[in-house]
C-alpha positions as CSV (number, residue, x, y, z in Angstrom):
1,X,78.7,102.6,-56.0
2,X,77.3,103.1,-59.7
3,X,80.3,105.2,-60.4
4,X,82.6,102.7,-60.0
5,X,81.2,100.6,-62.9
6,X,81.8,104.0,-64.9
7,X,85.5,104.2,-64.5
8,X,85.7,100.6,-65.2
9,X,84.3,101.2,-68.5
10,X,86.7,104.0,-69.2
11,X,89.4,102.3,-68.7
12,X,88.5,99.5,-71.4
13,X,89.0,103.1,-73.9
14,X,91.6,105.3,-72.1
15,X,94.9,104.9,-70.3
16,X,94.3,107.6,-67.8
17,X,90.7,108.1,-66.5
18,X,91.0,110.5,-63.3
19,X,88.5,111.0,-60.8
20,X,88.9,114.7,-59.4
21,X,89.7,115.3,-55.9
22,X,90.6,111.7,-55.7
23,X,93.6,110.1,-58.0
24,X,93.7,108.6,-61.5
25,X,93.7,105.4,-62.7
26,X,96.2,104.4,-65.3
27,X,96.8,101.2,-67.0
28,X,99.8,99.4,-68.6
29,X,100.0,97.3,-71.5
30,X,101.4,93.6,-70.3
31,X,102.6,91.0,-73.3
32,X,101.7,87.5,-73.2
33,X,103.4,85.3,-70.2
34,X,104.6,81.9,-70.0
35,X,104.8,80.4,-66.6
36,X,107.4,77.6,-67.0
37,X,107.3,75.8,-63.6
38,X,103.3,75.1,-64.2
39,X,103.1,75.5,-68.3
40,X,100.5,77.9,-67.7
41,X,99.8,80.2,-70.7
42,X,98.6,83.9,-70.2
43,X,97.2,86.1,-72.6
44,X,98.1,90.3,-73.1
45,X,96.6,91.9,-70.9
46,X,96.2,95.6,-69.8
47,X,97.2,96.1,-66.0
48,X,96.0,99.1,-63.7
49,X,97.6,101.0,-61.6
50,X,96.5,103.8,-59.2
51,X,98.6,107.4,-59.1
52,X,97.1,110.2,-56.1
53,X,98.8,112.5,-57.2
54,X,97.0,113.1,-60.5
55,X,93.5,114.8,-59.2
56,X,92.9,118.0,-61.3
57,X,89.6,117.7,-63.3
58,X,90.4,117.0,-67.4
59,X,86.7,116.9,-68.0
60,X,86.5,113.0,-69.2
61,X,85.3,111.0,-66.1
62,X,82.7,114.1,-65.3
63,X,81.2,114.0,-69.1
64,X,81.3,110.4,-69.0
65,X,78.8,110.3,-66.1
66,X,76.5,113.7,-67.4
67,X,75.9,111.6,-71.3
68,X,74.7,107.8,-69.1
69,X,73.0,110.0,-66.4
70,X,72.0,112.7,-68.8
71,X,72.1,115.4,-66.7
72,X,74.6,118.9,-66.5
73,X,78.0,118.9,-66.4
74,X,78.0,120.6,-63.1
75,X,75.5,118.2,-61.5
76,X,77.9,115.4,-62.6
77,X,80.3,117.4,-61.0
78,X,78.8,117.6,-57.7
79,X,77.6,113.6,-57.6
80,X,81.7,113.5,-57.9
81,X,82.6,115.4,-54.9
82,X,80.0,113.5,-52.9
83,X,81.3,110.2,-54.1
84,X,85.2,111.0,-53.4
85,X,83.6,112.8,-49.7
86,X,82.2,109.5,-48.7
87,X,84.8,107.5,-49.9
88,X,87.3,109.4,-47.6
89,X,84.8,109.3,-44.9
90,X,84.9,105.7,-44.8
91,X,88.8,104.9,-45.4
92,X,89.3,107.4,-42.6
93,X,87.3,104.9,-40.7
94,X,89.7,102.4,-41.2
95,X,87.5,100.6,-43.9
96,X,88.1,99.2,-46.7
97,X,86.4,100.1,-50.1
98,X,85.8,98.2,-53.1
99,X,85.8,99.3,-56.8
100,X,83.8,96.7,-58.8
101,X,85.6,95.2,-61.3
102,X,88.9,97.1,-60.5
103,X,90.6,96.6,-57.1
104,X,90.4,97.6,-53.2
105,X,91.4,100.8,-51.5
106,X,92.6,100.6,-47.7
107,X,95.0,103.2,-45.1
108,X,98.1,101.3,-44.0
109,X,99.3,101.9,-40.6
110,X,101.2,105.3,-41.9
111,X,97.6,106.2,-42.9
112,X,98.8,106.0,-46.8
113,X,95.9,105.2,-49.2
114,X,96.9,101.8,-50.8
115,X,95.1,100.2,-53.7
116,X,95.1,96.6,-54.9
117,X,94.2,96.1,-58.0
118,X,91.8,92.4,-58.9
119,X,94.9,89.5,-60.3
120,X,92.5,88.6,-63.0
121,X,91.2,91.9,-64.9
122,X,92.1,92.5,-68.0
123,X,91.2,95.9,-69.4
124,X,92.2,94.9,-72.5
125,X,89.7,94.6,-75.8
126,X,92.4,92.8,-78.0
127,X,92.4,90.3,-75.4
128,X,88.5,89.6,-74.8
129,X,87.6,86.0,-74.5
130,X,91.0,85.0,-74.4
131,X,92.4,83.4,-70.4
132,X,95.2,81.7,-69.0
133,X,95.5,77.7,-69.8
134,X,97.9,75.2,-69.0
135,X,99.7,72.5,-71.6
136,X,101.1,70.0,-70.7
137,X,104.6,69.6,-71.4
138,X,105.8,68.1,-74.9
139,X,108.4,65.1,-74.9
140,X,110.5,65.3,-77.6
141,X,112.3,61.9,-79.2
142,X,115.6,62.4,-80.0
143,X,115.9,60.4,-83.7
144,X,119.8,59.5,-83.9
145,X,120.8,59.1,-87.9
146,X,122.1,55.4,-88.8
147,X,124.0,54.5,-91.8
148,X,123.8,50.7,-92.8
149,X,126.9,49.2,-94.6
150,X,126.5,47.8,-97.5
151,X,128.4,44.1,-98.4
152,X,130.3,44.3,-101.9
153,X,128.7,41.1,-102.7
154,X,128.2,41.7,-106.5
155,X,130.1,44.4,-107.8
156,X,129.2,46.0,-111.2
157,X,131.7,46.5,-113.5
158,X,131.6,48.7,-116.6
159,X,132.9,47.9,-120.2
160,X,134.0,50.3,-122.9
161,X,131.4,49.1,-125.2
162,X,128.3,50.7,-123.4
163,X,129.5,54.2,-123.6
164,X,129.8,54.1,-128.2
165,X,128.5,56.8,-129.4
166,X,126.9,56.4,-132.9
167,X,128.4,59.1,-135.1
168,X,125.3,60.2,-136.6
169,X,124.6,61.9,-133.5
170,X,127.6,63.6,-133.4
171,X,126.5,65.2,-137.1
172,X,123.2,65.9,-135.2
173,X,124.7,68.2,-132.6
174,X,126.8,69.9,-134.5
175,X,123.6,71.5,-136.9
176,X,121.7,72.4,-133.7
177,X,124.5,74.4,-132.3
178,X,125.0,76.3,-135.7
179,X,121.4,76.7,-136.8
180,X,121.1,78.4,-132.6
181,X,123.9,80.5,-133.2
182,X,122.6,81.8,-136.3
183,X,119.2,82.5,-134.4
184,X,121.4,84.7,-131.6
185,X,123.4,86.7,-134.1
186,X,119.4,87.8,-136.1
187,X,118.0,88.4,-132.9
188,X,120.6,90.4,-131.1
189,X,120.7,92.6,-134.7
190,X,117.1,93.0,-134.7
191,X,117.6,94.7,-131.3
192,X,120.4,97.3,-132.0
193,X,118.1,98.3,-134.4
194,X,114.8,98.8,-132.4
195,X,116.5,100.7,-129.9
196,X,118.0,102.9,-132.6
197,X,114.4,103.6,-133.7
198,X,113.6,104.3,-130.6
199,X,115.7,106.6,-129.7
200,X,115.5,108.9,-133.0
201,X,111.9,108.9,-132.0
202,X,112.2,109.8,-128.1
203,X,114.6,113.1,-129.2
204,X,111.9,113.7,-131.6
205,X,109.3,113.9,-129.3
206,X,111.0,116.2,-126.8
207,X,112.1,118.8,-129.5
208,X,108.1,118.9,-130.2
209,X,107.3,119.2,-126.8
210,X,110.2,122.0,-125.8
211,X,108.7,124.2,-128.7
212,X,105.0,124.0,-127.6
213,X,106.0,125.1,-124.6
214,X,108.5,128.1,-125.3
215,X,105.1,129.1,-127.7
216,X,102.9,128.6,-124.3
217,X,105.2,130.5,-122.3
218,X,103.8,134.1,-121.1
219,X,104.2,137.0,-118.2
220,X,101.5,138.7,-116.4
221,X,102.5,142.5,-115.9
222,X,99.9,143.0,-112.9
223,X,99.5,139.9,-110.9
224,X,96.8,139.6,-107.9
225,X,98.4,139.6,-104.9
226,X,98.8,137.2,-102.5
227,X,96.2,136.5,-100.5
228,X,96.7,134.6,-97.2
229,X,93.1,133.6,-95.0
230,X,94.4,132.6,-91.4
231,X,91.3,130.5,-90.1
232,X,91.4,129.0,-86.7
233,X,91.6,125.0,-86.9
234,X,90.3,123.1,-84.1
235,X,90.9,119.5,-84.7
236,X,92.0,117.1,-82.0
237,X,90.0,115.1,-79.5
238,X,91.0,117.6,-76.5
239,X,89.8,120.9,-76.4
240,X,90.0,123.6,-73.5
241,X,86.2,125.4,-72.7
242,X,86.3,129.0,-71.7
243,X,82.6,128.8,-70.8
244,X,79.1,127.5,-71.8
245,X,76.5,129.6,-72.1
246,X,72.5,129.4,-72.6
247,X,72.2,132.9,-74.6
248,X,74.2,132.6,-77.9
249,X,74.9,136.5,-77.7
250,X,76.8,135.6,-74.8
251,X,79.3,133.2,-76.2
252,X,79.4,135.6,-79.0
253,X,81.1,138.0,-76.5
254,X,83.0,135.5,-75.3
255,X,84.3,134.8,-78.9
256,X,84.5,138.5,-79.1
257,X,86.8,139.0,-75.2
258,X,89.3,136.0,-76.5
259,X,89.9,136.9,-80.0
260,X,91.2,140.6,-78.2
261,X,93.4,138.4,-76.3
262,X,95.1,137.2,-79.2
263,X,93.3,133.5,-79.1
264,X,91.7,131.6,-82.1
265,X,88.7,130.8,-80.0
266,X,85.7,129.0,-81.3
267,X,82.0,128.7,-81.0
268,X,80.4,125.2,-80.9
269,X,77.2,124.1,-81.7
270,X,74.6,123.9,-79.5
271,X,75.0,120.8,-77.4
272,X,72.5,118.4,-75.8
273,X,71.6,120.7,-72.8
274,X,71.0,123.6,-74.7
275,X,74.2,125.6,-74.0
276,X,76.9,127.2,-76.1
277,X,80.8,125.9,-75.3
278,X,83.3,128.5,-76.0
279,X,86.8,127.3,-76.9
280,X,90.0,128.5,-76.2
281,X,92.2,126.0,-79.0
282,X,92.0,122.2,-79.5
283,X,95.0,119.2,-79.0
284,X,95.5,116.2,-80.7
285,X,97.9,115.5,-77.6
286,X,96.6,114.9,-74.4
287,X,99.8,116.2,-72.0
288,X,99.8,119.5,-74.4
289,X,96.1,120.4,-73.8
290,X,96.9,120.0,-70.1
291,X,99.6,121.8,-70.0
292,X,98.0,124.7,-71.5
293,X,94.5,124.0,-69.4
294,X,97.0,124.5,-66.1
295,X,98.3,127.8,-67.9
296,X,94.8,129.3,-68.4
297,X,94.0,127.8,-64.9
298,X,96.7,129.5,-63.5
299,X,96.9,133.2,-65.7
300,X,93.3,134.2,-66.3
301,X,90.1,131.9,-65.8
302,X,90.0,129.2,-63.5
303,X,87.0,128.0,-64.5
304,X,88.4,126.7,-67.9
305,X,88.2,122.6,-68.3
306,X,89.2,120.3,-70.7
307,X,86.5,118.5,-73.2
308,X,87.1,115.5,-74.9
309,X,85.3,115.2,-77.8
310,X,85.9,114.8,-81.8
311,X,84.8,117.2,-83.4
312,X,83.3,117.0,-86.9
C-alpha cells in the first residue's frame, strides 16, 4: 500500500495527518526515559496515536499524494476512497492490516477498529540517529575525611624581639597616607567642577533646542483627509478554497459572487495543473480554519476544502 509510506512521511512534519473517510493519525511528543531496573537509556521521541473520529477531509493528506503522484486533486481524491474501501473490506474480513512503518489495524470481538502502533518508531526529526542504550551502573566510593593529630614535640615559641619595628618606617607611612589624602581632596574638587560645567552646558543646549523648535512649529489650515485602504490579507499556512477553476474569467466571478457576500476572497496564481483556486480567507491556526471550513461546509458550499500551503 504506497499510501501508507505517504502518511508516514507526514507525520515526520505534522501532528495531525487525517486520511478522509477513515481516522487521523496524531502524534505526541514523549521526553527522554530512563529505565532504572535495566539502566536502559531512551531518547525523545514522538509517539502516534490513532483517533476515528477525526475523518472530514482538511485537504493535506489528499495534496500530499496529487504533488508525489502529480496528478488532480480529485484523482488523489478518488485513489483515497478506494484505499479506505479496501481497507474496510478486509478488516471486515476479520484481517488484519498493516501500515508500513506505523502500526497494525484489527476488529476486536465488539467489532471496534483497534490500532497498534510499532514500539520502536520515532517520528521525531530532533531525535534521528539517536536509540535506546544501556550503562552500566556506576559505583560510587564513599571517601570518609580523616584528621591526623599532630604530637607537640617541638613547640615554637615567639620572643618580643622579632616583632621591632624600625622607626624609620613608621616616618615612611605616615607621608604616604598624607601625600594620598592630598591626591583624594584634588581629585574629588576637580569633579564638582566638571559636572558643574556640564551641567551649565546641558541647560544650554536645551534652551537652543526648545527655540528651534517653537520657530519650526506651524498649522495646516486644510489638511488631506484621512485616507484608510482596507486590502484583504491572506497570510497563514491554512487557507479555505471556494473553487478551482480552468477559465480565469470564471474565478473572476467567483471573486466577484464572494466579495457580494461580504468575504475578502482572493485569487491565486495559476497552479501546476493549470487551474485557478479561489479563496474564501486564510489561518495561521489550524483549529480556526477548520472551524470556519465546517461553517461554509455547513451554510453555503459544501464543496469548499482546506489548502495548506504558504503563500508568498
Amino acid at each position: 500500500m504506497q499510501l501508507t509510506t505517504y502518511i508516514a512521511d507526514l507525520l515526520y512534519r505534522y501532528e495531525c495527518v487525517i486520511v478522509p473517510g477513515f481516522g487521523a493519525f496524531l502524534t505526541r511528543y514523549k521526553s527522554a526515559q530512563i529505565d532504572d531496573a535495566t539502566n536502559t537509556f531512551h531518547p525523545p521521541s514522538k509517539i502516534v496515536s490513532f483517533n476515528k473520529q477525526l475523518q472530514a477531509n482538511d485537504g493535506l493528506f489528499a495534496n500530499y499524494v496529487a504533488s508525489v503522484e502529480k496528478c488532480s486533486f480529485e484523482t488523489a481524491l478518488q485513489r483515497i476512497r478506494n484505499f479506505t474501501a479496501e481497507i474496510s473490506m478486509a478488516l471486515s474480513e476479520g484481517k488484519t492490516i498493516s501500515f508500513k512503518n506505523i502500526g497494525t489495524f484489527s476488529l476486536n470481538e465488539e467489532k471496534s477498529l483497534q490500532f497498534e502502533p510499532l514500539p520502536q518508531q520515532n517520528f521525531s526529526t530532533s531525535a534521528f540517529g539517536l536509540s535506546s542504550f544501556v550503562s552500566p551502573q556506576i559505583s560510587r566510593e564513599v571517601y570518609k575525611e580523616t584528621v591526623d593529630a599532630f604530637d607537640e614535640k617541638a613547640p615554637i615559641h615567639f620572643t618580643p624581639e622579632g616583632r621591632e619595628v624600625k622607626p624609620y618606617l613608621k616616618y615612611a607611612a605616615i607621608a604616604v597616607l598624607a601625600i594620598s589624602a592630598i591626591g583624594f581632596g584634588s581629585l574629588k574638587l576637580y569633579e564638582n567642577q566638571v559636572q558643574k560645567f556640564n551641567y551649565a552646558e546641558r541647560e544650554k543646549a536645551n534652551s537652543l533646542v526648545e527655540n528651534q523648535i517653537q520657530e519650526a512649529t506651524f498649522v495646516i489650515e486644510n489638511p488631506l483627509p484621512v485616507v484608510n485602504l482596507q486590502v484583504p490579507k491572506h497570510t497563514g499556512l491554512y487557507h479555505i478554497v471556494a473553487g478551482a477553476y480552468r477559465m480565469e474569467e470564471n474565478a473572476e466571478k467567483k471573486v466577484s459572487q464572494l466579495r457580494e457576500k461580504g468575504y475578502s476572497p482572493l485569487k491565486m496564481e495559476v497552479n501546476r495543473y493549470g487551474l485557478h483556486q479561489v479563496l474564501y480567507a486564510s489561518f495561521n491556526d489550524k483549529l480556526e480554519a477548520q472551524r470556519k471550513l465546517y461553517e461554509i461546509q455547513k451554510s453555503e458550499n459544501s464543496d469548499a476544502w482546506l489548502l495548506v500551503q504558504e503563500i508568498q
